[in-house]
C-alpha positions as CSV (number, residue, x, y, z in Angstrom):
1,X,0.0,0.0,0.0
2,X,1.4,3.3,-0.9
3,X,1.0,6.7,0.7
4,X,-1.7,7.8,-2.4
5,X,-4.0,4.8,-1.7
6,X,-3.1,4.7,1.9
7,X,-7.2,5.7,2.1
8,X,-9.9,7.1,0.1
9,X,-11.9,10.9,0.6
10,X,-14.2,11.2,3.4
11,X,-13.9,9.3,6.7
12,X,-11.0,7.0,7.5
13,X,-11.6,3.3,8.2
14,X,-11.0,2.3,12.1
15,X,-8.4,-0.1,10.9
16,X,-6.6,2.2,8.9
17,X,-2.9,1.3,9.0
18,X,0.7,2.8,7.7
19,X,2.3,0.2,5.8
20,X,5.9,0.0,4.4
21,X,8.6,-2.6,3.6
22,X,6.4,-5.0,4.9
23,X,5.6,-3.7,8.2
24,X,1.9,-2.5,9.4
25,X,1.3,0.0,12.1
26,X,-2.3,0.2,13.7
27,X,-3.6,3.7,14.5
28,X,-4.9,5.3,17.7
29,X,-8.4,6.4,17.3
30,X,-9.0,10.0,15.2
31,X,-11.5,12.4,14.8
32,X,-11.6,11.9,11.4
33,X,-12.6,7.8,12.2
34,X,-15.4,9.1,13.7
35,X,-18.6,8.0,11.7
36,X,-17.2,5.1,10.5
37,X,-16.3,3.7,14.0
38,X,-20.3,4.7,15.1
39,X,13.1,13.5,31.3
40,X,15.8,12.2,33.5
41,X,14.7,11.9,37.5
42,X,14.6,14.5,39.2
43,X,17.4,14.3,41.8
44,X,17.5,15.1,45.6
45,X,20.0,18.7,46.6
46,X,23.0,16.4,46.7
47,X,22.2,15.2,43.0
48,X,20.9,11.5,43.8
49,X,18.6,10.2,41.5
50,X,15.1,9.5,43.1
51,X,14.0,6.1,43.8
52,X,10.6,5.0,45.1
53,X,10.1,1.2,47.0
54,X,6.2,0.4,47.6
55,X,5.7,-2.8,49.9
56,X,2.0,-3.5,50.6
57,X,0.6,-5.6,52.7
58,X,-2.4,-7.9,52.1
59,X,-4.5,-8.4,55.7
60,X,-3.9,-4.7,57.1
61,X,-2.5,-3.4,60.1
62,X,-3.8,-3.0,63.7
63,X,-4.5,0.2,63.7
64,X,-4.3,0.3,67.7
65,X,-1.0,-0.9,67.5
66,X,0.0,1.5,64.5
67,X,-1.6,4.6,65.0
68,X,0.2,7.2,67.8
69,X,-1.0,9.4,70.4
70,X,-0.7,12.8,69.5
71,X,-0.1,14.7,66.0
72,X,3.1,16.2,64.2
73,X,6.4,15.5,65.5
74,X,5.7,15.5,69.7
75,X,3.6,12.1,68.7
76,X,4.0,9.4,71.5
77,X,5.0,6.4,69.5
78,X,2.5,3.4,69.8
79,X,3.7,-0.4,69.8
80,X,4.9,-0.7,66.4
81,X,6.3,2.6,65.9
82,X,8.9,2.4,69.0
83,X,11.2,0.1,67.0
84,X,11.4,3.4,64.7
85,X,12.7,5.9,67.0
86,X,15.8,6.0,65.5
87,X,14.3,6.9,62.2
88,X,11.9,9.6,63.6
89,X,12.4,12.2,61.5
90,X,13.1,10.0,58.6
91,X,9.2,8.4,58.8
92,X,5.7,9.9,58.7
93,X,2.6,8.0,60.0
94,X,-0.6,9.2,58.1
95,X,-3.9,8.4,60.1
96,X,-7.0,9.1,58.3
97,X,-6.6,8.4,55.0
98,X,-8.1,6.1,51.8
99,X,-8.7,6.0,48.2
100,X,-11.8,8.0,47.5
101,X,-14.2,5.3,46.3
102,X,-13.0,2.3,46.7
103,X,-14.2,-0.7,48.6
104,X,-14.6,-4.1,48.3
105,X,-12.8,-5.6,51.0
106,X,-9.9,-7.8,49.8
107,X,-11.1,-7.3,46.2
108,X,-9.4,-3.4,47.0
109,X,-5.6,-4.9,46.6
110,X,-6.1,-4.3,43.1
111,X,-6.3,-0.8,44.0
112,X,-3.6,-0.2,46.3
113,X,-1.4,1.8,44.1
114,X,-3.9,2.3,40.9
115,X,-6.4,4.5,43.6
116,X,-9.4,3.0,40.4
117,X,-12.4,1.9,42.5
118,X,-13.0,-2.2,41.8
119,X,-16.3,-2.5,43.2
120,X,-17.5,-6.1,44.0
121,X,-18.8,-7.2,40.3
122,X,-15.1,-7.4,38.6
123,X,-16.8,-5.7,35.8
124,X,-14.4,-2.2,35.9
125,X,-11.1,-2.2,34.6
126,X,-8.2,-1.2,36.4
127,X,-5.6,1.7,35.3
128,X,-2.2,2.1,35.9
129,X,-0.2,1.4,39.2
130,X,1.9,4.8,40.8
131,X,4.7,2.2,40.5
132,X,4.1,1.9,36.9
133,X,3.7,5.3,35.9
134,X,7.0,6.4,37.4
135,X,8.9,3.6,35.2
136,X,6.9,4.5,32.1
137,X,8.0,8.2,32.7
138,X,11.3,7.4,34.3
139,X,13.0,3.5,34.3
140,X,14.3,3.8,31.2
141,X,17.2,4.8,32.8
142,X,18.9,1.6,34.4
143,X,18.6,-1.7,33.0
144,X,15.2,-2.4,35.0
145,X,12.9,0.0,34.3
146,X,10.7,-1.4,37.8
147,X,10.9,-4.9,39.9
148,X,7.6,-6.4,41.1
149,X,7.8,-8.9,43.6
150,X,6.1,-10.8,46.1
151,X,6.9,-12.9,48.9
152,X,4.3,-15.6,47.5
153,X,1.2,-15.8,45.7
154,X,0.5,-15.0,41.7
155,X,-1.2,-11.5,42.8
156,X,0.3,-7.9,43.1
157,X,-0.9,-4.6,43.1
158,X,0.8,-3.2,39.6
159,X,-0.8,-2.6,36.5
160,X,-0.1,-1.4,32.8
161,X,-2.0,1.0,31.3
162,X,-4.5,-1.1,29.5
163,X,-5.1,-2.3,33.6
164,X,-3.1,-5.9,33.0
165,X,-1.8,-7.0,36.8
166,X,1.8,-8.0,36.7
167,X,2.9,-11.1,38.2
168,X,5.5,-10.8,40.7
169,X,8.4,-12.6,41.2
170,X,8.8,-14.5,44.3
171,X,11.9,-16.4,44.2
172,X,15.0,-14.0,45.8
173,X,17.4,-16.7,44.1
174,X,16.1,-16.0,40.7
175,X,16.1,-12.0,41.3
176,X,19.7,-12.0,42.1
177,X,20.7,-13.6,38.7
178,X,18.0,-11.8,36.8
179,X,20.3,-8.6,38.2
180,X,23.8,-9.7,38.9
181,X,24.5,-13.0,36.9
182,X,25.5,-12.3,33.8
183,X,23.8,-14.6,30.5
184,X,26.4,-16.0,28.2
185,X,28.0,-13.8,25.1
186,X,26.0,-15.9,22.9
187,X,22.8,-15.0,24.8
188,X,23.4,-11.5,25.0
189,X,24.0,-11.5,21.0
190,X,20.6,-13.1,20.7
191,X,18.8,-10.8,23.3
192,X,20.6,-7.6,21.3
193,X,19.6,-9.2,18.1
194,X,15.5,-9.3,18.9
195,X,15.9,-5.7,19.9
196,X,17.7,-4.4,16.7
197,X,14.8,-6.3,14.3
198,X,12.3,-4.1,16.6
199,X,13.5,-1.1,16.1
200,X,12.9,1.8,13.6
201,X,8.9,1.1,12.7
202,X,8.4,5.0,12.4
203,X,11.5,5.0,10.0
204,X,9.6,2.5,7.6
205,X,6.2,3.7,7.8
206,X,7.3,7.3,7.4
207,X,6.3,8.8,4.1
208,X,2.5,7.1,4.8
209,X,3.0,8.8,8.6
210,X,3.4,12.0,6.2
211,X,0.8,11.6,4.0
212,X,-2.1,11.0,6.4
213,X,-1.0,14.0,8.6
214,X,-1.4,16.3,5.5
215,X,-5.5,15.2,5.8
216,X,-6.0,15.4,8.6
217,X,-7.5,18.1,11.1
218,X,-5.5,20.3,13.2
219,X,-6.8,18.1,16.2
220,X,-6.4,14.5,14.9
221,X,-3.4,15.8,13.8
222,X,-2.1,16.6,17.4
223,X,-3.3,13.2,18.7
224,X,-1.5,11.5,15.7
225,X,1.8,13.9,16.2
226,X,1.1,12.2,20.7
227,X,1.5,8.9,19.2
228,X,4.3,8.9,16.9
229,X,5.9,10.6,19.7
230,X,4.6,7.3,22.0
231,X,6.3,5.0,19.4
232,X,9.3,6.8,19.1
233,X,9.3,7.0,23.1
234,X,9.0,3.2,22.6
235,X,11.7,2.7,20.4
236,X,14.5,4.6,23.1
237,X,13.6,2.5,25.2
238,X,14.1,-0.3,22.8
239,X,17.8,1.4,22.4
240,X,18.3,0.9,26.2
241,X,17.6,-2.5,26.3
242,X,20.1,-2.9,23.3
243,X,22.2,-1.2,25.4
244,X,21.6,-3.1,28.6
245,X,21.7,-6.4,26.7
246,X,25.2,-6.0,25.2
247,X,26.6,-4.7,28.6
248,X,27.8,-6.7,31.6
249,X,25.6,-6.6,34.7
250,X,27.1,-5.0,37.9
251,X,29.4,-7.3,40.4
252,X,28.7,-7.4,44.0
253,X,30.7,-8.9,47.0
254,X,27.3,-11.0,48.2
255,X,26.4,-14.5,47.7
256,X,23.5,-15.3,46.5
257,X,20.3,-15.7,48.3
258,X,18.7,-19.0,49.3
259,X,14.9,-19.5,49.3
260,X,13.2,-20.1,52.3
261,X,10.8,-23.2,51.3
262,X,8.6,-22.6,54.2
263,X,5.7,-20.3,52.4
264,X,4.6,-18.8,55.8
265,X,7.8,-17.4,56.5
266,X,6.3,-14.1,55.6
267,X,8.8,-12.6,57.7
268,X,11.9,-14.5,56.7
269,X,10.8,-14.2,53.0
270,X,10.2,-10.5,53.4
271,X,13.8,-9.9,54.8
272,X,15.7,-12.2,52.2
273,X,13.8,-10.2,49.2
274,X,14.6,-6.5,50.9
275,X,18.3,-7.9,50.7
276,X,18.1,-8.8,47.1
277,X,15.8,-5.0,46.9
278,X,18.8,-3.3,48.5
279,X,21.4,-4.5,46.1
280,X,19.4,-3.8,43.0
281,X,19.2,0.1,44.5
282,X,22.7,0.5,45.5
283,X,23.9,-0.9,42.0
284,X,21.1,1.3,40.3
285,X,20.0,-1.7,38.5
286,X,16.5,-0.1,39.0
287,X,14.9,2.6,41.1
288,X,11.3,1.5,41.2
289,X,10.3,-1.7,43.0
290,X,7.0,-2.8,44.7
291,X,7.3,-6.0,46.8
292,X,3.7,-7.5,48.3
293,X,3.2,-9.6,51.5
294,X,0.1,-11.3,50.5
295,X,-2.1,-12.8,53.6
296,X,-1.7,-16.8,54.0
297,X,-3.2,-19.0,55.7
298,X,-0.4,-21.0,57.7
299,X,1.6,-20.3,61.1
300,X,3.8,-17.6,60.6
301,X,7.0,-18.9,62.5
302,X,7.1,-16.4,65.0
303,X,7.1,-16.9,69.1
304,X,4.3,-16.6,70.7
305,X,2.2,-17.7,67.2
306,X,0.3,-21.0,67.2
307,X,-2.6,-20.0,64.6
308,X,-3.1,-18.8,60.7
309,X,-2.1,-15.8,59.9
310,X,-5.3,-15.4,57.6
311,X,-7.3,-16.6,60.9
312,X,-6.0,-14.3,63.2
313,X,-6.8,-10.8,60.8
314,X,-10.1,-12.1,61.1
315,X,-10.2,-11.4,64.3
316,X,-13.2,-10.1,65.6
317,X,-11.7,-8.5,68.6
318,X,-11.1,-12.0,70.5
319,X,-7.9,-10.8,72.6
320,X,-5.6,-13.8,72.0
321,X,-5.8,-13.8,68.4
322,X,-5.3,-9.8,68.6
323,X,-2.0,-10.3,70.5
324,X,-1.1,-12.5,68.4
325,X,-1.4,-10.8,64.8
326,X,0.0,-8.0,67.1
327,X,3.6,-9.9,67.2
328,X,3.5,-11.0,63.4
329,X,2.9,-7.0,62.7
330,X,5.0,-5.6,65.0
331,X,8.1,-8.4,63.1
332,X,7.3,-7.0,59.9
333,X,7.9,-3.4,61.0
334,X,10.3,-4.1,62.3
335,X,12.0,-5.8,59.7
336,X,10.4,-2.3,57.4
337,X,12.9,-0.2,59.3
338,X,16.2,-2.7,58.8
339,X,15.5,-2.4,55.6
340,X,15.2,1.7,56.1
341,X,18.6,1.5,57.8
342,X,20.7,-0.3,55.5
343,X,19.7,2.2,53.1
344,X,20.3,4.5,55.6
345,X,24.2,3.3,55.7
346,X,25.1,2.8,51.9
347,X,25.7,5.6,49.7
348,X,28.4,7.8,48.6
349,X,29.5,11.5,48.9
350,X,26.3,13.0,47.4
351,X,24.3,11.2,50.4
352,X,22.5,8.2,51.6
353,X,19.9,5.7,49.5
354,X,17.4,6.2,52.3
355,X,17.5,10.1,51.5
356,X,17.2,9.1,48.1
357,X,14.3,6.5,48.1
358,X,10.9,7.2,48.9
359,X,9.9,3.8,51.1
360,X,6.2,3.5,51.6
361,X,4.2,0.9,53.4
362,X,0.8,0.5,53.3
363,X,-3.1,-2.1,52.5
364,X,-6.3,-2.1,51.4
365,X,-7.8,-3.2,54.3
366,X,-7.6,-0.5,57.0
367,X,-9.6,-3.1,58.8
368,X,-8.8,-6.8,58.4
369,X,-11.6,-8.6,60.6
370,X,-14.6,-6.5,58.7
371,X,-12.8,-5.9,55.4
372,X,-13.4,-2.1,55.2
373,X,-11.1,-0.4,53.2
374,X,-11.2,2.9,55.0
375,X,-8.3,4.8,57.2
376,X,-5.6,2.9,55.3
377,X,-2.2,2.0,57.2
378,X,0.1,4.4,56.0
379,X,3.7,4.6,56.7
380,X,6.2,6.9,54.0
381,X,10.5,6.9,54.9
382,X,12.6,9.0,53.1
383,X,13.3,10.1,50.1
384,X,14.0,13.6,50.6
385,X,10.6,14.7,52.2
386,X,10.4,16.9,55.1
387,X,8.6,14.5,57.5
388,X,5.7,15.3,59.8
389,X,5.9,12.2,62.6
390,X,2.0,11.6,62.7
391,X,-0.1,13.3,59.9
392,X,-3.6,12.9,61.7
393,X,-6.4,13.3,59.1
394,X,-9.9,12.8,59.8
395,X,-10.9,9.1,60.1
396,X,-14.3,9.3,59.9
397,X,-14.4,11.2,56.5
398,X,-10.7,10.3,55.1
399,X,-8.4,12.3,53.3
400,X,-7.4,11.3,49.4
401,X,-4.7,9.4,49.6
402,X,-4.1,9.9,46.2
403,X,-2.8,13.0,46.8
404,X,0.8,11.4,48.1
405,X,1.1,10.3,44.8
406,X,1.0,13.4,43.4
407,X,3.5,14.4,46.1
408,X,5.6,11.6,44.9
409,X,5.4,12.4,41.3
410,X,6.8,15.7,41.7
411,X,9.6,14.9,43.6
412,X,10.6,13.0,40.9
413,X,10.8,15.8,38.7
414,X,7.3,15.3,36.7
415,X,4.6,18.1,35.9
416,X,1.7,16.3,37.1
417,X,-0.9,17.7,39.3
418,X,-3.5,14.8,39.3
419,X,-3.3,10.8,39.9
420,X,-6.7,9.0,39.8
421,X,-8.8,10.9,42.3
422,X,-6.1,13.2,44.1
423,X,-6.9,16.8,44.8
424,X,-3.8,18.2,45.0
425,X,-0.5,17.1,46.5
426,X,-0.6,15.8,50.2
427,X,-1.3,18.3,52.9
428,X,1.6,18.3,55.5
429,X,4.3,16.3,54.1
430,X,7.2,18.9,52.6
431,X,10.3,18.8,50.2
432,X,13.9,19.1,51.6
433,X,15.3,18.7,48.3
């Protein structure tokens, strides 16, 4: 198909397509379809790039046991904040807060970092995770443009933008050779090879790209001009991987991780993947990961713990089983905050990866035993944020928390003033640089 019969007067087919050398490129829709269809990361004062680690957590947090007495930086720390002290002004706890919308009890981990209301009926699609976005925008930069991983389970809470979940990886073995063992020459000839044949589709289809724009309106023309410049967006990203793919990946001193074949380890899995998480950061193999602790139902191997950990969420207020879900909590914060201070400690003379990293902890269920999805845990470390201590917002008629993801977005350096149903960036929580 040439450029002069690339379509006929009047308007254009819904499958019209460029064509050239052999290659076919499909069209966004155009106005002129109509009747026959019916930057680099923006870096902290000391010039670190920013980085941004979401772990979320599938059966909640005690609120009792999470939330302090007290607002702003005088807060008195409640159980599972006084393993924290040390990080004081490096952590803000936000009471108070949700995704406008959204319910559905467990059905809601779909929306932990989208903020896109689920509803109970499965019938509305999802949109893309904050984790996402920033590697769309951003993760072209290192050879992983994000890492999405789990602890178990074939679930996690990021999405693409057509709203397909992403499986994690759950295996801390297999992450440390997906980012430090290096494939064989041959391999990385073969991986470099599959990117080259990818590359340059604009370059073929470009005199048809031409001729359409010349008929079109000024406004289909500005949506076609947005998605050339998608493709070509595409294709630098294709020239990354080329160049990742022909370059060695980066040595470290560790060894590398064993699995722990127990699957209710949640907090011996957790800690062996933050290690794995920690490497990939300092080696800036990526900057954008999300790991998930999805709710089992076995023993988790902690003292004091004889029942399910699915079991004891549901709770119902029965004391025992409150105490203990209290003590499986109270180890995964504290493991949270070793993994805050080993970022804390590695780093170089433009600062530290904690000051660097935005760390934020959080679940859909800001109530396990009833499933409501209201007054969200929230806990957000570092990354060059002037901290608050306790950000108290109204629990019976909760804050956006959408509105930290707009936060987060522009400390990255992006010109973006809405995510999902934000209203503006979050209220209380500064920039230091």
């Amino acid at each position: 198909m040439t450029s002069h019969n690339l379509h006929s007067r009047g308007p254009l087919k819904r499958r019209t397509l460029l064509r050239g050398s052999g290659v076919a490129m499909g069209l966004p829709f155009l106005s002129a379809m109509r009747s026959s269809f019916a930057g680099h990361a923006k870096s902290n004062s000391t010039g670190q790039a920013k980085r941004f680690v979401a772990m979320t957590v599938g059966l909640g947090l005690l609120p009792e046991n999470l939330v302090p007495d007290g607002e702003g930086m005088n807060y008195q720390p409640s159980r599972y904040l006084q393993s924290l002290q040390d990080l004081r002004d490096k952590v803000t706890v936000v009471s108070g807060s949700s995704h406008p919308g959204v319910n559905g009890g467990h059905r809601a981990e779909a929306s932990i970092l989208t903020a896109t209301p689920m509803g109970t009926s499965g019938a509305v699609n999802n949109t893309i995770s904050i984790d996402q976005y920033l590697a769309k925008h951003r993760g072209h930069q290192t050879r992983f443009p994000s890492l999405v991983l789990g602890t178990g389970g074939s679930t996690s809470p990021c999405y693409t933008e057509s709203g397909a979940m992403i499986p994690p990886l759950t295996s801390p073995s297999q992450l440390f050779a997906e980012l430090f063992v290096d494939d064989s020459p041959k391999e990385r000839e073969r991986h470099a090879d599959r990117v080259r044949q990818g590359r340059s589709i604009m370059d073929i289809v470009a005199d048809d790209a031409k001729s359409l724009q010349r008929e079109l309106g000024q406004g289909d023309r500005d949506r076609l001009d947005a998605y050339f410049t998608s493709v070509r967006q595409l294709e630098q990203r294709m020239q990354q991987s080329q160049k990742w793919a022909e370059m060695p990946k980066p040595a470290v001193e560790a060894t590398a991780p064993v699995d722990i074949r127990n699957p209710n380890d949640l907090i011996g899995r957790m800690k062996t993947m933050c290690d794995v998480i920690s490497l990939a950061l300092e080696t800036d193999s990526t900057r954008y990961v999300t790991l998930h602790l999805p709710g089992g139902g076995g023993v988790v191997p902690v003292e004091g713990v004889d029942e399910g950990y699915h079991s004891l969420s549901h709770h119902g207020r029965d004391e025992t089983k409150l105490e203990q879900l209290g003590l499986v909590e109270e180890a995964m914060i504290g493991q949270w905050g070793e993994f805050l201070r080993g970022l804390s400690q590695h780093g170089d003379a433009t600062g530290n990866l904690l000051d660097a990293t935005t760390v934020f902890l959080t679940s859909n269920l800001g109530n396990s035993s009833n499933h409501d999805n209201r007054n969200m845990p929230v806990l957000i470390a570092g990354g060059g944020f002037q901290h608050a201590g306790h950000l108290a917002f109204d629990r019976k008629n909760n804050y956006p928390l959408p509105n930290f993801y707009v936060s987060l977005l522009q400390q990255h350096g992006m010109e973006v003033d809405h995510f999902a149903s934000s209203t503006g960036t979050m209220t209380g929580l500064g920039i230091t640089g």
